[in-house]
Residue frames relative to the residue before (quaternion, step in Angstrom):
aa qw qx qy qz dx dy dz
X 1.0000 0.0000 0.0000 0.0000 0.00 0.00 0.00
X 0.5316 -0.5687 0.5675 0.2682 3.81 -0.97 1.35
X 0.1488 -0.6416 0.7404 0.1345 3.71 -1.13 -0.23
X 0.6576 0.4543 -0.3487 0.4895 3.62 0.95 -1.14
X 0.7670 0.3218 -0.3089 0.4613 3.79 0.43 -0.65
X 0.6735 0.4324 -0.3743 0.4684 3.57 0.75 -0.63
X 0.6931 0.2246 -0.3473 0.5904 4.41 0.45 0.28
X 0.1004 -0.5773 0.8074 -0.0691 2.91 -1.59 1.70
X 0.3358 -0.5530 0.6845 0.3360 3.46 -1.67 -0.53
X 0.5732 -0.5703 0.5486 0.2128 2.99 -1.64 1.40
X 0.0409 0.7111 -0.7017 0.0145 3.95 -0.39 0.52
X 0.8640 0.1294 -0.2607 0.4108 3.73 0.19 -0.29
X 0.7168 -0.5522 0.2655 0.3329 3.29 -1.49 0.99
X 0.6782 0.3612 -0.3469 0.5378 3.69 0.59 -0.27
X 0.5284 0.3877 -0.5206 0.5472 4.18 0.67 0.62
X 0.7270 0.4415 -0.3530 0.3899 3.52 0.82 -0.81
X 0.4177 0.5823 -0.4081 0.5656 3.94 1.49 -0.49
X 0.7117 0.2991 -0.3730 0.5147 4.08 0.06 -0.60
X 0.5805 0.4385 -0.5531 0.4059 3.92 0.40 -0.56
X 0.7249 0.4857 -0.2581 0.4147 3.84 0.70 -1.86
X 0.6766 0.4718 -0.3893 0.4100 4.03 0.93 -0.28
X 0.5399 0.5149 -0.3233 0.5821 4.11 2.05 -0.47
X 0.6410 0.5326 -0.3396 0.4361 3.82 1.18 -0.51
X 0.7365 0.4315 -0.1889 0.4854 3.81 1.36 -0.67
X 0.6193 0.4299 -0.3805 0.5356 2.79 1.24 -0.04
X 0.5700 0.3833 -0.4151 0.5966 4.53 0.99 -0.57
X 0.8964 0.2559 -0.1930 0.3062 4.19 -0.08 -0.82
X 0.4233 -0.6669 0.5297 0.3090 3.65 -0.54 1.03
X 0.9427 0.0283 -0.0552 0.3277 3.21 -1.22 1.20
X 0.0669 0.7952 -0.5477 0.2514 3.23 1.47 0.80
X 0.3557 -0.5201 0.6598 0.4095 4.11 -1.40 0.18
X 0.6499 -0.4706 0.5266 0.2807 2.95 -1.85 0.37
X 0.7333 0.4597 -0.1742 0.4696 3.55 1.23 -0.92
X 0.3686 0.7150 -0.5666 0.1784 3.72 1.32 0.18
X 0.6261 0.4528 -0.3727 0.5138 3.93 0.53 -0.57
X 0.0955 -0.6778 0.6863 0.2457 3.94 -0.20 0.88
X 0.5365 -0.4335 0.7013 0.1802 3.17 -2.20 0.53
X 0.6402 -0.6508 0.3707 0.1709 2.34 -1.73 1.92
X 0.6705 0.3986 -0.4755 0.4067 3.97 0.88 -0.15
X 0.5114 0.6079 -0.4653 0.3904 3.33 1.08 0.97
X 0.2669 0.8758 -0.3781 0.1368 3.26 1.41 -0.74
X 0.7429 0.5296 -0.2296 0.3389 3.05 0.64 -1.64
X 0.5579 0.5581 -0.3330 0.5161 3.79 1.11 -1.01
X 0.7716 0.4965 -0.1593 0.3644 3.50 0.08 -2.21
X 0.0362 -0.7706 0.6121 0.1739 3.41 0.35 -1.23
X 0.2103 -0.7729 0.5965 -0.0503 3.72 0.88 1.10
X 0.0635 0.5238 -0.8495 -0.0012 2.58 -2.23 0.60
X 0.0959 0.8245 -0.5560 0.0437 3.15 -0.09 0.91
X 0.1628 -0.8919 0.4133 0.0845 4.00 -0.48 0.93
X 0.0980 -0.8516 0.4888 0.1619 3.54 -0.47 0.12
X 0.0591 -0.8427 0.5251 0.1031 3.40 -0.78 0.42
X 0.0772 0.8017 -0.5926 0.0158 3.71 0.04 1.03
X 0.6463 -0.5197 0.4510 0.3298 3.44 -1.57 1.20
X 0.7792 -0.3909 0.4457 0.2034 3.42 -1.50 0.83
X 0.7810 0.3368 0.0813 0.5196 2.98 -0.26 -2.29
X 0.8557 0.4251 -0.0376 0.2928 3.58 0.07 -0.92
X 0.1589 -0.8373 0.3897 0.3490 3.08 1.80 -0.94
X 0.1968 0.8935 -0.2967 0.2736 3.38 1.10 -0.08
X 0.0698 -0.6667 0.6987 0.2498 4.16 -0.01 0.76
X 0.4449 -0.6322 0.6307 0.0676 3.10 -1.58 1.81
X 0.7814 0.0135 0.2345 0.5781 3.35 0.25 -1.82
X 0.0179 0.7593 -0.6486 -0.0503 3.75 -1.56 -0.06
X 0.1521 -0.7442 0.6476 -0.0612 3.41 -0.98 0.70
X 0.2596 -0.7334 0.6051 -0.1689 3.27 -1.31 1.26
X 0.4609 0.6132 -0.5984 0.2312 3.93 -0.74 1.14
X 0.3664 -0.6902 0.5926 -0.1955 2.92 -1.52 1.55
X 0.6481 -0.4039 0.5589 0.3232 3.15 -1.65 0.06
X 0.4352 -0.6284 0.5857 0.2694 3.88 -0.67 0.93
X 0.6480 -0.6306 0.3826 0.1898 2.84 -1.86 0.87
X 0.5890 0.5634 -0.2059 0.5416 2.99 1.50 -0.66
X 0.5797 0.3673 -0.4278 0.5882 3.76 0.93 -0.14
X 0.5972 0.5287 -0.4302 0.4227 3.74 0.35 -1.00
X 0.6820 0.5701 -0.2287 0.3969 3.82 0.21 -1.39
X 0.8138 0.2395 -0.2584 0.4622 3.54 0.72 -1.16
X 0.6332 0.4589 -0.4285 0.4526 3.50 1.14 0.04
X 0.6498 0.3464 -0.4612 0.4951 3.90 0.99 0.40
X 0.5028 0.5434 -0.4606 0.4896 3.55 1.20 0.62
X 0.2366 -0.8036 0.4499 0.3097 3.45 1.71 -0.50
X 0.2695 0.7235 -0.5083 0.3815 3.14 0.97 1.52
X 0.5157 -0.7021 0.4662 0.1542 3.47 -0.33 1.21
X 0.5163 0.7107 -0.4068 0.2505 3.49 0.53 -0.48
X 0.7817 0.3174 -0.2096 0.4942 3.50 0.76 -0.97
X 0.3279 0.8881 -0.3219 0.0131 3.25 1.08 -0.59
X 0.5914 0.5681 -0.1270 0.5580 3.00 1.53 -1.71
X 0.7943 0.2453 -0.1774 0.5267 3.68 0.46 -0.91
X 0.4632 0.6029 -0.6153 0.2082 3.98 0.34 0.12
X 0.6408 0.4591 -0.3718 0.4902 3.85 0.89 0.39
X 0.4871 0.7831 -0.1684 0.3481 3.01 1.00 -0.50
X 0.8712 0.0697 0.0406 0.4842 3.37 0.87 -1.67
X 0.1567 -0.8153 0.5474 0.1051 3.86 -0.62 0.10
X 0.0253 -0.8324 0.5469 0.0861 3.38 -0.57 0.63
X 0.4563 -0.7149 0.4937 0.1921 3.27 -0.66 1.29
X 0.3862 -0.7955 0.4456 0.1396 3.74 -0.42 1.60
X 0.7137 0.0255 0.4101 0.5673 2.78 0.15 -2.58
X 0.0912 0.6855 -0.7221 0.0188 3.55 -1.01 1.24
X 0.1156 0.7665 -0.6234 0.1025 4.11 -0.64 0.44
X 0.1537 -0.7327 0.6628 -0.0156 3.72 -1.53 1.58
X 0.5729 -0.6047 0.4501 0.3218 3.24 -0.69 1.23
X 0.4885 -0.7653 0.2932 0.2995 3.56 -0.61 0.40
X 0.4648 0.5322 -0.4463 0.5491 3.47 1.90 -0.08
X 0.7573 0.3598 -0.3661 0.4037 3.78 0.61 -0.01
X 0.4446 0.6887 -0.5026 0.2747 3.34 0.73 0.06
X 0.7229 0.3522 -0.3929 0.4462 3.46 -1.31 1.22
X 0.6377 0.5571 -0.3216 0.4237 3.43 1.02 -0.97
X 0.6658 -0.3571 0.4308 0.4936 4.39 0.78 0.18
X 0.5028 0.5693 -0.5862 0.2817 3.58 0.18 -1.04
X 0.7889 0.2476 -0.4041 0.3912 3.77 -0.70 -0.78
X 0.1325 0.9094 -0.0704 0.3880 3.89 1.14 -0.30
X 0.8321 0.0634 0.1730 0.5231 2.64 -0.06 -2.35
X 0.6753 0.4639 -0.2357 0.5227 3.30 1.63 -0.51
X 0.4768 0.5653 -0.4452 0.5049 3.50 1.34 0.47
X 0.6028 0.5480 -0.2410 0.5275 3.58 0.89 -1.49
X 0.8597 -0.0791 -0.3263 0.3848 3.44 0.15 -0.36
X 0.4939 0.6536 -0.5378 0.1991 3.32 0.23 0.94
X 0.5144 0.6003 -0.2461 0.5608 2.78 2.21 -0.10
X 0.6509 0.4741 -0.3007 0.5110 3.57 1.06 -0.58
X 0.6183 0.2493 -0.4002 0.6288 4.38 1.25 -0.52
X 0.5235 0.4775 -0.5815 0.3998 3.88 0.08 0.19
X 0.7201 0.4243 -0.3617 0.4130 3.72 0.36 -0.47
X 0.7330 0.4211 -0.4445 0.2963 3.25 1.02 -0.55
X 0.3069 0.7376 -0.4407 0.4093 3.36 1.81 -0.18
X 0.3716 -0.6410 0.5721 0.3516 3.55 0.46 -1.32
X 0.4402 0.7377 -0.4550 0.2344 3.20 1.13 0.41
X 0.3047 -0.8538 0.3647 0.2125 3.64 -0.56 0.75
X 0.6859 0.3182 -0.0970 0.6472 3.66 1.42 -1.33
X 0.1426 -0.7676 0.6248 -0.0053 3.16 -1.16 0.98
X 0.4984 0.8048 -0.3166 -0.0607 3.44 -0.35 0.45
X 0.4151 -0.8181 0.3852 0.1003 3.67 -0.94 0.28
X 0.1178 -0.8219 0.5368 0.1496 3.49 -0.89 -0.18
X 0.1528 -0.7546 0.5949 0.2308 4.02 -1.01 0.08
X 0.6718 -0.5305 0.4827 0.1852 3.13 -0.79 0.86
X 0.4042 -0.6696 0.5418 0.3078 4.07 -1.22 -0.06
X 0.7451 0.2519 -0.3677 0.4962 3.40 1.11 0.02
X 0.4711 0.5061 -0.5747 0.4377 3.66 0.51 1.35
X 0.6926 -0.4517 0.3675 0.4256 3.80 -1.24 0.65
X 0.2678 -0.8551 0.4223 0.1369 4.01 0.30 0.51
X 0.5844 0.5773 -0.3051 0.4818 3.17 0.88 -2.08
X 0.7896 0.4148 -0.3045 0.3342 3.37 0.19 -2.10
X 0.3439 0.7319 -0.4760 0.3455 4.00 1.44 -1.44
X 0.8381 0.4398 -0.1307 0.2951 3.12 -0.33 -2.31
X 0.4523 0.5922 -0.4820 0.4610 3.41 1.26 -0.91
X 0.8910 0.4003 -0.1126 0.1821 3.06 -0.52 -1.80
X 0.6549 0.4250 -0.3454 0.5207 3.74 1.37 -0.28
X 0.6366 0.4730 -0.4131 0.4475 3.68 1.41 -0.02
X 0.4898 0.6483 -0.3696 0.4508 3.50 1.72 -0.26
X 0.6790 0.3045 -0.1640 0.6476 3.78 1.33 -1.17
X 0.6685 -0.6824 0.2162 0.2018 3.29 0.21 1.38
X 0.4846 0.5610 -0.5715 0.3519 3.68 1.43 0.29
X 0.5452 -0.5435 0.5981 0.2228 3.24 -2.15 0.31
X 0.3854 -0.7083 0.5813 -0.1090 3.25 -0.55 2.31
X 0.2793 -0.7555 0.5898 0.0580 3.66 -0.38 1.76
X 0.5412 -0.5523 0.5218 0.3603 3.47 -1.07 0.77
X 0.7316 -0.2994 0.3559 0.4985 3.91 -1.64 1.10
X 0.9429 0.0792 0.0706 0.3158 3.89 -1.49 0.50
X 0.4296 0.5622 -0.4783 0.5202 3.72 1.48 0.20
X 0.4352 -0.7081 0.5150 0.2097 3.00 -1.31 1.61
X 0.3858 -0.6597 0.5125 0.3917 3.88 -0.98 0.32
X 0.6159 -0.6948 0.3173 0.1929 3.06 -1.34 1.43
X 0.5972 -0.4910 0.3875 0.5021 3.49 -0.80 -0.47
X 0.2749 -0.8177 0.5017 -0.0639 3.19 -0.89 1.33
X 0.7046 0.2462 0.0659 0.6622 4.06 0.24 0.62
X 0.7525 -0.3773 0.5108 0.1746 3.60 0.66 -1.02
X 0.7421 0.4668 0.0729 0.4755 2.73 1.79 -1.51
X 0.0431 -0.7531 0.5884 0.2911 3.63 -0.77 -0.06
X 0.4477 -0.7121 0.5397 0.0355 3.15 -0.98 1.42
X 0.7288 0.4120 -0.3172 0.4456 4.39 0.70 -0.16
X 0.4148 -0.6883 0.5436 0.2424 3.42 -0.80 0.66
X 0.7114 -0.5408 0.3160 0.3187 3.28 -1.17 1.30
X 0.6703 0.6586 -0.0240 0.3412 2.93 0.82 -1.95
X 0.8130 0.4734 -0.1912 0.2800 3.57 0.86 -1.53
X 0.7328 -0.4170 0.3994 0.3600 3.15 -1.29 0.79
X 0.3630 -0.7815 0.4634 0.2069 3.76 -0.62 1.23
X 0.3663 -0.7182 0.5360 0.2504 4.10 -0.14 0.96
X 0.7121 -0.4489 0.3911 0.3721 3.08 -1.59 0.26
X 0.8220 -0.1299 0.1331 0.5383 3.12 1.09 -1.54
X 0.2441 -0.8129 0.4460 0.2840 3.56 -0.71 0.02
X 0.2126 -0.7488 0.6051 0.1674 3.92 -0.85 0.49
X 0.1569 0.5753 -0.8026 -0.0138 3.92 -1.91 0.02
């Protein structure tokens, strides 16, 4: 199975409707609006992947990272703060493999290159979190396998850039990665 031919990027709102329609179906209670639209582009800075099966045409997997909420927020507050770093950082959102594809690399392959067009962006900090009602143990496996640094259970994520990257407010993840 190619990886190079089978991942494209979703650029138009109806590829990004199939990425958001494989996200509601893997995450309980996902918004309808987690995949921003492409006249949003400009705020989010998306990365939105797709992986569709070879043979089958099938969306295998998809993956999602953006511009943190907290950078987005203070720059439509027109709050300088993030300003310098809103290129800079990316926070992995939402990554999810259909379940007939699971094992086969697919999520993997959609890390590798989202890590390989994030650099050409110039983006330096990458980070993410999993939630307590996703498969952790296995979670943690796999982002220490793709070489990010997996915070011990409830350890806030440091300052990144300079910056703090977690909303006061938010629900406290299992764990964070960069």
């Amino acid at each position: 199975m190619s990886t190079d031919v089978a991942i494209s990027e979703a650029n138009t709102d109806a590829q990004r409707a199939e990425v958001q329609e494989l996200f509601s179906r893997t995450f309980r209670g996902i918004a309808p609006n987690a995949i921003p639209a492409v006249k949003d582009d400009h705020l989010y800075a998306p990365l939105v992947l797709h992986y569709h099966d070879i043979e089958t045409g099938q969306l295998a997997g998809a993956a999602l990272t953006c511009r943190s909420q907290v950078a987005v927020g203070m720059t439509m507050m027109r709050r300088p703060e993030y300003a310098p770093v809103m290129d800079r950082h990316s926070e992995l959102d939402l990554t999810a493999v259909a379940p007939a594809f699971r094992g086969r690399g697919v999520g993997s392959a959609l890390v590798r290159a989202m890590e390989d067009r994030l650099r050409e962006r110039g983006v330096r900090i990458w980070f993410g979190n999993a939630t307590r009602d996703l498969e952790t143990a296995r979670l943690r496996e796999f982002y220490t396998r793709h070489g990010f640094t997996v915070l011990p259970d409830s350890q806030p994520l440091p300052e990144l850039l300079g910056r703090s990257w977690v909303l006061p407010t938010a629900e406290q993840p299992a764990f964070h990665f960069y």
